[in-house]
N, C-alpha and C positions, 0 to 999 in steps of 0.2 A: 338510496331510495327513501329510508326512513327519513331523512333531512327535510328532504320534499314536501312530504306526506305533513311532515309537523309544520312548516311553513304554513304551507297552502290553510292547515288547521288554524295558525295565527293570525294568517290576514283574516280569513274569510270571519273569523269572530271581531276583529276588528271594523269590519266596516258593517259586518249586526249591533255592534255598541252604538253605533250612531246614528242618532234619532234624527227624521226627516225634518225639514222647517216648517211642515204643514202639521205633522204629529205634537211635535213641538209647541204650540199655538194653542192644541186643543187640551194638554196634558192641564192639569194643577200643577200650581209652585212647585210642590212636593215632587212632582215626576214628569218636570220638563228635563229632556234629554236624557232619559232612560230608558223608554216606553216607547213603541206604537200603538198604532187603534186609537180606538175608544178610551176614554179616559172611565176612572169610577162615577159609575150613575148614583151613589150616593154616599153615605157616611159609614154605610153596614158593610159596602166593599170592604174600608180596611179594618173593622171589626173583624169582618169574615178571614180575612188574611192574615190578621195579628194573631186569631185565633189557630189558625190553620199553622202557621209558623212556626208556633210554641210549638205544640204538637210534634212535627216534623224535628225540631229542636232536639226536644224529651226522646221523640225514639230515635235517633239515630243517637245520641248519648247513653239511653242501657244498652242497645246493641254493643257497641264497644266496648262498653263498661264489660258486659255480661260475656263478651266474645275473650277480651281478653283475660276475667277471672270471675269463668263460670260459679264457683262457691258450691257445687257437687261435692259432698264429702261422705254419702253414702256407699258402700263396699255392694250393694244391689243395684246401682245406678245402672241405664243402659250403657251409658259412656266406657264402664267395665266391663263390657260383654263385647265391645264392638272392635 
C-alpha cells in the first residue's frame, strides 16, 4: 500500500511541475515553465520574495542549529527539571 500511496505522490507532483502553454506565455523569462497565474505585477514582487526567502533561510538554519546544540549550560535551566 505504501508503494502506492508514494507513487500516486510522484506522478501527481509531477504533472504540477508543468506549467500550462498559456501560463507559460504570460510568465517573465525568469519563470517561464515554473509558475501559474499571474506573473509579478512588478519589480517589488521579487524584492518582496528575496526578502521573504532570506528570512525563511536564516530560521529554519538556527532552528537546526539550535535544535541540534541548544548551548544550555546552566544547572537551573528548565531543560534540567523536565
Amino acid at each position: 500500500m505504501k508503494k502506492y500511496i508514494m507513487l500516486f505522490l510522484m506522478l501527481s507532483m509531477q504533472i504540477a511541475a508543468v506549467c500550462c502553454p498559456v501560463c507559460d506565455q504570460r510568465q517573465p523569462r525568469l519563470l517561464k515553465g515554473i509558475t501559474h497565474g499571474a506573473g509579478p505585477e512588478s519589480n517589488w514582487d521579487y524584492l518582496i520574495i528575496s526578502a521573504v526567502s532570506v528570512i525563511v533561510l536564516l530560521t529554519f538554519f538556527y532552528s537546526v542549529k539550535w535544535l541540534l546544540q541548544p548551548g544550555e549550560q546552566g544547572d537551573d535551566h528548565i531543560k534540567r527539571f523536565i
